[in-house]
MMTF fields as JSON, N, C-alpha, C and O atoms, coordinates in Angstrom:
{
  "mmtfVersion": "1.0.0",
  "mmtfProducer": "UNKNOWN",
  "numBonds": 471,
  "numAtoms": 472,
  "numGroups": 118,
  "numChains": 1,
  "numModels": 1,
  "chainsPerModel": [1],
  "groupsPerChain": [118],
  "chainIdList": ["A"],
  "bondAtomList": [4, 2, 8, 6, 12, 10, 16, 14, 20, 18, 24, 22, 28, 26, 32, 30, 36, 34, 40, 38, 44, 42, 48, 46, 52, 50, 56, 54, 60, 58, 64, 62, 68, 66, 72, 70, 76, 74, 80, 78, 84, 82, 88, 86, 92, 90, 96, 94, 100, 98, 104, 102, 108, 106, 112, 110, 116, 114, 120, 118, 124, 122, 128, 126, 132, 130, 136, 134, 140, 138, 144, 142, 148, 146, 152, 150, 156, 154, 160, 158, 164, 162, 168, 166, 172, 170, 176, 174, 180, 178, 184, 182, 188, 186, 192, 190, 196, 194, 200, 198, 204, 202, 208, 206, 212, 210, 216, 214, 220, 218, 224, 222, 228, 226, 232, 230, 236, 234, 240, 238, 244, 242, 248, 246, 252, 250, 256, 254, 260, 258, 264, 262, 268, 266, 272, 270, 276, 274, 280, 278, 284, 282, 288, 286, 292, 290, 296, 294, 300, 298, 304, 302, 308, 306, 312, 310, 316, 314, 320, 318, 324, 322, 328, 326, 332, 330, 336, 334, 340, 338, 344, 342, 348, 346, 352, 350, 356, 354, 360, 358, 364, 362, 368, 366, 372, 370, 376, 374, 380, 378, 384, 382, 388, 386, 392, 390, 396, 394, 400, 398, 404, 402, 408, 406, 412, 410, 416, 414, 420, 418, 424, 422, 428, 426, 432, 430, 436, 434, 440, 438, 444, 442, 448, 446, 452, 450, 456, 454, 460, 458, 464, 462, 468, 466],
  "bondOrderList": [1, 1, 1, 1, 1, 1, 1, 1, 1, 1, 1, 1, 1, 1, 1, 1, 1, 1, 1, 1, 1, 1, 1, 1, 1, 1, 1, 1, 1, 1, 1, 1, 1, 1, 1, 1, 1, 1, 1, 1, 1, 1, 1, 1, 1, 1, 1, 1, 1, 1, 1, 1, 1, 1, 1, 1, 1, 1, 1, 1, 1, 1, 1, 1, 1, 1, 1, 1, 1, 1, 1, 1, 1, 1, 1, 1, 1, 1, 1, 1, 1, 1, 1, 1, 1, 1, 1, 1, 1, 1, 1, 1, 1, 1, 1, 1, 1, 1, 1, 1, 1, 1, 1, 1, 1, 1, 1, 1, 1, 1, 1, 1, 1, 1, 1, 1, 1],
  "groupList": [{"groupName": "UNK", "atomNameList": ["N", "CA", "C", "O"], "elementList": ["N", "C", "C", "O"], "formalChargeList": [0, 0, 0, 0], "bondAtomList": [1, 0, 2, 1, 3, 2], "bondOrderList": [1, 1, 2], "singleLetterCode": "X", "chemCompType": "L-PEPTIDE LINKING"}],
  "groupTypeList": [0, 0, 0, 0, 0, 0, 0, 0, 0, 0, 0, 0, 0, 0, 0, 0, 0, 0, 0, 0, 0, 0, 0, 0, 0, 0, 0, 0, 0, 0, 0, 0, 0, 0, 0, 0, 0, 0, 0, 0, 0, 0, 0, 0, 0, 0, 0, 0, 0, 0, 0, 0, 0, 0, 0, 0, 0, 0, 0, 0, 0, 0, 0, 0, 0, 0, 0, 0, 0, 0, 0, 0, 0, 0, 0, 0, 0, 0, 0, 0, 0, 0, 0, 0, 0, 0, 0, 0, 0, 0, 0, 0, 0, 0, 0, 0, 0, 0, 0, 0, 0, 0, 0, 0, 0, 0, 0, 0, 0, 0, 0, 0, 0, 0, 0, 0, 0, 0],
  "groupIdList": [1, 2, 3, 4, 5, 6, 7, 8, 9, 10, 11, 12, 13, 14, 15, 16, 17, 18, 19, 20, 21, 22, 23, 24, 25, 26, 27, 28, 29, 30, 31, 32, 33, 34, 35, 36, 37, 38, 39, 40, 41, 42, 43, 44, 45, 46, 47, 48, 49, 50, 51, 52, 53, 54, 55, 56, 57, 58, 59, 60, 61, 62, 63, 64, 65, 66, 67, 68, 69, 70, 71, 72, 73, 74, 75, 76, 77, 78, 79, 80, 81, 82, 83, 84, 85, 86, 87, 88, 89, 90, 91, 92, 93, 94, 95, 96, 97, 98, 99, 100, 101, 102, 103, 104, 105, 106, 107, 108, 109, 110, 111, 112, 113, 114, 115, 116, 117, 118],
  "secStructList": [7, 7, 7, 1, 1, 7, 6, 2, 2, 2, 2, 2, 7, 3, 3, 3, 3, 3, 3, 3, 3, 3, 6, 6, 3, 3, 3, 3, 3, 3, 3, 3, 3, 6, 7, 7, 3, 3, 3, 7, 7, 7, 1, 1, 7, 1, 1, 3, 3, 7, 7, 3, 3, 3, 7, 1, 1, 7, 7, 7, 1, 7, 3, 3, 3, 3, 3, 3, 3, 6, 6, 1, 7, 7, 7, 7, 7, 3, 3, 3, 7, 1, 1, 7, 1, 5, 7, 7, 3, 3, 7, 6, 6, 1, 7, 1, 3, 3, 3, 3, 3, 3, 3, 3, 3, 6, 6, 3, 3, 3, 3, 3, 3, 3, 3, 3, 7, 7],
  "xCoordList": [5.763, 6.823, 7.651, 8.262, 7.646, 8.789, 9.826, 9.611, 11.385, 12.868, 12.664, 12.023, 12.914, 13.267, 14.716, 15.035, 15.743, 16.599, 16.104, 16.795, 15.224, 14.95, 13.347, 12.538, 12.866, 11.167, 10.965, 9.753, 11.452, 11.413, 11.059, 10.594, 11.186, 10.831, 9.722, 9.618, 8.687, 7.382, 6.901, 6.201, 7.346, 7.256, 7.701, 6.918, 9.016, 9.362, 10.126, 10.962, 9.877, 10.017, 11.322, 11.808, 11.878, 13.089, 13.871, 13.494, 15.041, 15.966, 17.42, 18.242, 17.591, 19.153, 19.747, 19.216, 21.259, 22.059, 22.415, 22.656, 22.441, 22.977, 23.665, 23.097, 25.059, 25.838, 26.346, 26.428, 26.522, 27.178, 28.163, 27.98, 29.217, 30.545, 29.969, 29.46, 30.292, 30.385, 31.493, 31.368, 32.733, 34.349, 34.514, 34.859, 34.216, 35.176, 34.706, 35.229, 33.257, 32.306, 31.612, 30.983, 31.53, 30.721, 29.354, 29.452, 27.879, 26.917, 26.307, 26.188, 25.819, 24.89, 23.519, 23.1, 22.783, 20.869, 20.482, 20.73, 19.713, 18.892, 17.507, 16.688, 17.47, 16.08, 15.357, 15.998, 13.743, 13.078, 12.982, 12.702, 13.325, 13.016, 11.825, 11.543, 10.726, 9.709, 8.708, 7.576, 9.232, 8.132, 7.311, 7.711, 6.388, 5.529, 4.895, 4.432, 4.359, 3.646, 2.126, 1.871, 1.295, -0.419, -0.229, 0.709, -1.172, -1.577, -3.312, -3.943, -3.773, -5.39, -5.842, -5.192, -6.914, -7.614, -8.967, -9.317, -9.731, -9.305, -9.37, -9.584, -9.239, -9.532, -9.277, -8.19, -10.377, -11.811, -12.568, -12.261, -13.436, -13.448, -15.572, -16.022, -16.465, -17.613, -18.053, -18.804, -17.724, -18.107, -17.27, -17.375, -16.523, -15.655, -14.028, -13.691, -13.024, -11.687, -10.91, -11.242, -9.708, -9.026, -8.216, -8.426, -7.543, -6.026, -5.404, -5.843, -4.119, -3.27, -1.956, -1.585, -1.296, -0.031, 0.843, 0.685, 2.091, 3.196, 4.269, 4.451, 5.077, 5.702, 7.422, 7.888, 7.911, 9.556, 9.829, 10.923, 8.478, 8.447, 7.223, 6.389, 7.172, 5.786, 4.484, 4.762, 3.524, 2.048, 1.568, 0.719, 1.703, 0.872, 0.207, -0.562, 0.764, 0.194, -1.328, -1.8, -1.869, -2.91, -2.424, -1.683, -3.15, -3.071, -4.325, -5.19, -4.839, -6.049, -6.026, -4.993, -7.598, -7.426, -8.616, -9.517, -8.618, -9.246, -9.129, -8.115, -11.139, -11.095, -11.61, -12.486, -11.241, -11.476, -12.593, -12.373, -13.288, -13.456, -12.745, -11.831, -13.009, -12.273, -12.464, -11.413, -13.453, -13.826, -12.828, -12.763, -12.155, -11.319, -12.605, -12.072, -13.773, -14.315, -14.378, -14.872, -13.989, -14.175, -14.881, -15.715, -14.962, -16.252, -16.276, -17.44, -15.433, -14.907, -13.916, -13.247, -13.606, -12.255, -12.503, -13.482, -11.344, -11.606, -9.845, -8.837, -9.954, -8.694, -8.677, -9.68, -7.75, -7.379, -6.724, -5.653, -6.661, -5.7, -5.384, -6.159, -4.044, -3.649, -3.086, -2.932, -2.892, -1.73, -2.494, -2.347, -3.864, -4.491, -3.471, -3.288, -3.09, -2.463, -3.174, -2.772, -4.459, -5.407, -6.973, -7.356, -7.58, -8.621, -9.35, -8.871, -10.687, -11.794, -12.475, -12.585, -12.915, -13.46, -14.498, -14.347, -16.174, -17.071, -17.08, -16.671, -17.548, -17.947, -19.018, -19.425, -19.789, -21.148, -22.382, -23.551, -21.542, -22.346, -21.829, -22.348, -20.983, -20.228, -20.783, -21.021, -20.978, -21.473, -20.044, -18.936, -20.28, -19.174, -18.578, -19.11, -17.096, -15.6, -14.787, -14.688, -13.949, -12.479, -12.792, -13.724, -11.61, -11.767, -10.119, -9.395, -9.965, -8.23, -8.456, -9.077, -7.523, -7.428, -5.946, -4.859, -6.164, -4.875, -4.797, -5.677, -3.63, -3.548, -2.115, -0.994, -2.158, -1.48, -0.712, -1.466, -0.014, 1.262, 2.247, 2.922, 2.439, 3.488, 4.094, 5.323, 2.976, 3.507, 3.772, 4.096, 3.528, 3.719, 2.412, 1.738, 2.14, 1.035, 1.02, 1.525, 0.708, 0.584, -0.854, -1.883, -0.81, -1.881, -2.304, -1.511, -3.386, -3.07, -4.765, -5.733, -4.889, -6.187, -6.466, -5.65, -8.388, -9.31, -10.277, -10.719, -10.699, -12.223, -12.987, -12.64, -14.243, -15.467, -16.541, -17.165, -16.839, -17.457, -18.947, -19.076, -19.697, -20.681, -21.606, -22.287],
  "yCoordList": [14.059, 14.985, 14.408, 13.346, 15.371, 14.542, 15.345, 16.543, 14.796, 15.117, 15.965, 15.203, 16.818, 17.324, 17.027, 17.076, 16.619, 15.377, 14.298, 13.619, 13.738, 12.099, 12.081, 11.686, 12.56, 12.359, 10.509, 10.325, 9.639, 8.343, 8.104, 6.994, 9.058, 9.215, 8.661, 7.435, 9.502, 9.338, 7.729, 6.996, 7.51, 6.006, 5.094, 4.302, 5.233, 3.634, 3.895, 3.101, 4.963, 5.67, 6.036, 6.392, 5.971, 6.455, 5.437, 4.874, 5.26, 4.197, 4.302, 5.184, 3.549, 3.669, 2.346, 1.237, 2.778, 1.338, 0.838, 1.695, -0.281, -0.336, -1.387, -2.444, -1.328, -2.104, -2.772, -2.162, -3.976, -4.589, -5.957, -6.969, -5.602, -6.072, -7.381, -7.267, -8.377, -9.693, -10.641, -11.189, -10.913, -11.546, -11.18, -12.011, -9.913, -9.557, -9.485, -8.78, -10.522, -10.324, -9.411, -9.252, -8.126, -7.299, -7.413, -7.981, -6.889, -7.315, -6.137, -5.427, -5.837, -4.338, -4.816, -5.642, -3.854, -4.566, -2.991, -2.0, -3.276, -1.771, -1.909, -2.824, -0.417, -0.739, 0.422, 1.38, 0.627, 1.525, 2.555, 2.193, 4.069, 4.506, 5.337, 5.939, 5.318, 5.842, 4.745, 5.082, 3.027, 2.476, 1.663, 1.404, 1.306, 0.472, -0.38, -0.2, -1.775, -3.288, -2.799, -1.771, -3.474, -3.442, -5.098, -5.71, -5.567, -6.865, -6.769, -5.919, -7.748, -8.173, -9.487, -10.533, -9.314, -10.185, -10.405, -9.585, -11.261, -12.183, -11.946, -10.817, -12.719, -13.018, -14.457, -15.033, -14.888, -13.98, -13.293, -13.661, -12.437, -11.563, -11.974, -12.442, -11.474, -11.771, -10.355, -9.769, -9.838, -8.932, -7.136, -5.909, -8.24, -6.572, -6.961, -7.893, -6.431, -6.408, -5.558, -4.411, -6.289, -6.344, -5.115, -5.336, -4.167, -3.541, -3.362, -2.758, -4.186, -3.541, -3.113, -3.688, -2.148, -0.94, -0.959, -0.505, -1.849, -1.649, -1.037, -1.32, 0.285, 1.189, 1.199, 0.52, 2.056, 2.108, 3.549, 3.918, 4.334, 5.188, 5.7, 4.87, 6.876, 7.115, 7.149, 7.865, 6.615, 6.589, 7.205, 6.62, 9.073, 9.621, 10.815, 11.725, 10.48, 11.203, 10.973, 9.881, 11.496, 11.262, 10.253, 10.407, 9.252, 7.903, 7.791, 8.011, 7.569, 7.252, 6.022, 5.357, 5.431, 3.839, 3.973, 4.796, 3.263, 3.386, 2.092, 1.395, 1.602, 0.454, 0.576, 1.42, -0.021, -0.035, -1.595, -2.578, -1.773, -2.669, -3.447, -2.832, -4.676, -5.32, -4.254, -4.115, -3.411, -2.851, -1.157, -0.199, -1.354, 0.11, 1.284, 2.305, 1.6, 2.092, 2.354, 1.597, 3.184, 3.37, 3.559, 4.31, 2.579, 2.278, 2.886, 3.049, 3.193, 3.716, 4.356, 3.606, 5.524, 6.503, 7.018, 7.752, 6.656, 7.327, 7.863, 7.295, 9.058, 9.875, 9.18, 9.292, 8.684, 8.353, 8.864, 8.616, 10.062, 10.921, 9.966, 9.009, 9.917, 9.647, 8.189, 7.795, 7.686, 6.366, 5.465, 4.611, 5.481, 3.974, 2.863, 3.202, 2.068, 0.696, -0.275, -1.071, -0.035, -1.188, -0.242, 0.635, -0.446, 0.205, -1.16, -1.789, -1.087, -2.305, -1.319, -0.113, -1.881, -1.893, -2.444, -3.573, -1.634, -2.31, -3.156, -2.683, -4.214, -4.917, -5.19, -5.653, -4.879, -5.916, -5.309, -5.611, -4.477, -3.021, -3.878, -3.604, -4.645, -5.098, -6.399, -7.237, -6.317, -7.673, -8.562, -8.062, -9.804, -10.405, -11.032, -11.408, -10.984, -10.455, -10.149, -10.235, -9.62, -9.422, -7.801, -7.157, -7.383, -5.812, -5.532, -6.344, -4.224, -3.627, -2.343, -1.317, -2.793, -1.653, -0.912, -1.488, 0.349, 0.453, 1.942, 2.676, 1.796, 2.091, 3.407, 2.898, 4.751, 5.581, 6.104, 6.087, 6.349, 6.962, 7.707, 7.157, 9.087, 9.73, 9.771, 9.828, 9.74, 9.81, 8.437, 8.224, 7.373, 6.26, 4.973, 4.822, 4.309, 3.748, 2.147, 1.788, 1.394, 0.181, -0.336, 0.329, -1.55, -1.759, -3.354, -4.134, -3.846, -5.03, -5.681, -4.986, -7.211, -7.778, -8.414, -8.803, -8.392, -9.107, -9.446, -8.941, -10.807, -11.228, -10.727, -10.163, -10.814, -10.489, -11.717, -11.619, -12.733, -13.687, -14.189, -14.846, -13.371, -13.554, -14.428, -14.591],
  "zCoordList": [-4.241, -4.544, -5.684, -5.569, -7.12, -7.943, -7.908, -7.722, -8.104, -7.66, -9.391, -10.113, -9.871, -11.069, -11.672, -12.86, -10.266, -11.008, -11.104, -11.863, -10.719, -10.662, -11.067, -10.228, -12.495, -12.125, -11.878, -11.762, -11.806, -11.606, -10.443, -10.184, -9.477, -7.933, -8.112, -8.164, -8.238, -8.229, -8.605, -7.907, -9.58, -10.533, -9.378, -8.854, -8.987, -8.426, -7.285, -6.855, -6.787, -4.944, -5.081, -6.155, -4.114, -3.529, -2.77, -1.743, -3.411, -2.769, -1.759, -2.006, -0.88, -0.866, -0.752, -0.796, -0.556, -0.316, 1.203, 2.053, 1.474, 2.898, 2.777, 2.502, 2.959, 2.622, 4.623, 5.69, 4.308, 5.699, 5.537, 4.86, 6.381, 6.587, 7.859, 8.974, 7.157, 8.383, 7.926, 6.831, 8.799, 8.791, 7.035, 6.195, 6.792, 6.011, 4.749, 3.886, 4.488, 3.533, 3.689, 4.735, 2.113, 2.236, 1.441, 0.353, 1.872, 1.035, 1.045, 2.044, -0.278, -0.802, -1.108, -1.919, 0.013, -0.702, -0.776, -0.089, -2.013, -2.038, -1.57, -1.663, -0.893, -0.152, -0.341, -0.774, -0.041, -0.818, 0.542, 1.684, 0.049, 1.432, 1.25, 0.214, 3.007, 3.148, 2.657, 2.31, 2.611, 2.172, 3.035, 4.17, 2.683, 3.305, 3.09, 1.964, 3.722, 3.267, 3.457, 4.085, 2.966, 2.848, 2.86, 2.348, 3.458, 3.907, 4.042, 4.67, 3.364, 3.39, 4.107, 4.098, 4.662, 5.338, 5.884, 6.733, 5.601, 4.429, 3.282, 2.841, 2.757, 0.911, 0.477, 0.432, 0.195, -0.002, 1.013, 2.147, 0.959, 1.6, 1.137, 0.091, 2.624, 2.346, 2.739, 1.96, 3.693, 4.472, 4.888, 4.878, 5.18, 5.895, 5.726, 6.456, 4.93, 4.293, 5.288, 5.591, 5.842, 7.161, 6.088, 4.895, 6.315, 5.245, 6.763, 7.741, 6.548, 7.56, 6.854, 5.831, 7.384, 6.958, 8.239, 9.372, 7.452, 8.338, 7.131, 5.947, 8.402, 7.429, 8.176, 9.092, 7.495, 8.193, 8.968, 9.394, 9.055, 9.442, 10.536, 10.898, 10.956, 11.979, 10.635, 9.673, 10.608, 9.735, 10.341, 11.013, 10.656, 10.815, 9.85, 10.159, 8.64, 7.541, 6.897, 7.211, 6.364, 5.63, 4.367, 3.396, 4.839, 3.52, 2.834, 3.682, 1.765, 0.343, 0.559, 0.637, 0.722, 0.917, -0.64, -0.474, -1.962, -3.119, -3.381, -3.406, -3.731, -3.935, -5.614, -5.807, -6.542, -7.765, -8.395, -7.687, -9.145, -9.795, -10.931, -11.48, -11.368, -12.504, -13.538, -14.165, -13.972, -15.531, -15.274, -16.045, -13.856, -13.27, -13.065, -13.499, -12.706, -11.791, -10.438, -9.602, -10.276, -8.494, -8.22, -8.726, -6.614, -6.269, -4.646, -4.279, -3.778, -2.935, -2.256, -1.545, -2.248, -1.359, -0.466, -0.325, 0.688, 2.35, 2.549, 2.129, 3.283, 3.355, 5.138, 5.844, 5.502, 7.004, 7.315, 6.762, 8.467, 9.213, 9.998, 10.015, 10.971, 12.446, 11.835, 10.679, 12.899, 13.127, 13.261, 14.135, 12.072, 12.12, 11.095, 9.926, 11.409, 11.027, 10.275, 9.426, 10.804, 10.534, 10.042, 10.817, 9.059, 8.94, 7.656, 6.712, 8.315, 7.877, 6.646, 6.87, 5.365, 4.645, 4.118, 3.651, 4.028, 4.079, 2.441, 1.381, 2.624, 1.085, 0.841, -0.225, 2.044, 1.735, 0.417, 0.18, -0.123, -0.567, -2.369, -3.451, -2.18, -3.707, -3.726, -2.856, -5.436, -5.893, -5.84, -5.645, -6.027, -6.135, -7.487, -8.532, -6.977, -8.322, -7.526, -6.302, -8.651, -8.396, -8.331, -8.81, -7.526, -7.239, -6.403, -5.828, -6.612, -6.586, -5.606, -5.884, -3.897, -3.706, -3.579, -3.519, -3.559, -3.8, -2.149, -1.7, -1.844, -0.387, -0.703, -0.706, -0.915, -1.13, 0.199, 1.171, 0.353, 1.691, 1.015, 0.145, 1.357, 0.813, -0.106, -0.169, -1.379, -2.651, -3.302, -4.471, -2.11, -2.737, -2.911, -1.892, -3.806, -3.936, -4.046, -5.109, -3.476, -3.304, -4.086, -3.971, -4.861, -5.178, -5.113, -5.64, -4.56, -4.276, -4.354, -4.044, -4.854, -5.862, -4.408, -3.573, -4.353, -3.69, -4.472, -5.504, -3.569, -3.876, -3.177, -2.139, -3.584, -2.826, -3.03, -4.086, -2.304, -2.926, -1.515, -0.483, -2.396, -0.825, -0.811, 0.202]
}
């Protein structure tokens, strides 16, 4: 979704402030809202690539899990309905290198580097 006040949405998500009072010191952190971590495991990776998705919200949307090569070819896309957290990725099908997947949620896209070294 882009804000037609804000096309930057799209680019670098959606933020707010949350400011908190402790004996009187106040502190402002900006934080991204609707976002979420991608975590790999392992890497290097021989066989089968762990992606786990922890979010600030319910993950029951349809997320794009897209694995790319170094030369940017794609080499695999799977649409995941429901509240999987954790979903395995086959490799054994890839020569070995460097390769990028990138893990989409609500408009927002995470992109993050593996090996494949078999």
């Amino acid at each position: 979704m882009i804000d037609a006040r804000n096309p930057y949405n799209k680019l670098f998500g959606e933020y707010y402030t949350q400011e908190t009072c402790i004996n009187g010191i106040v502190g402002m952190q900006a934080r991204e809202k609707n976002s979420f971590e991608v975590f790999l495991s392992p890497n290097p990776v021989s066989n089968r690539l762990l992606v786990t998705c922890k979010d600030q919200s319910d993950f029951d949307l349809p997320h794009v899990i897209e694995v790319w090569n170094s030369l940017g070819n794609r080499v695999s896309v799977d649409i995941i309905k429901g509240d999987h957290l954790q979903y395995e990725v086959d490799v054994d099908h890839l020569t070995s290198g460097v390769y990028f997947i990138s893990v989409e949620y609500e408009g927002i896209q995470k992109v993050l580097r593996f090996v494949v070294n078999h």
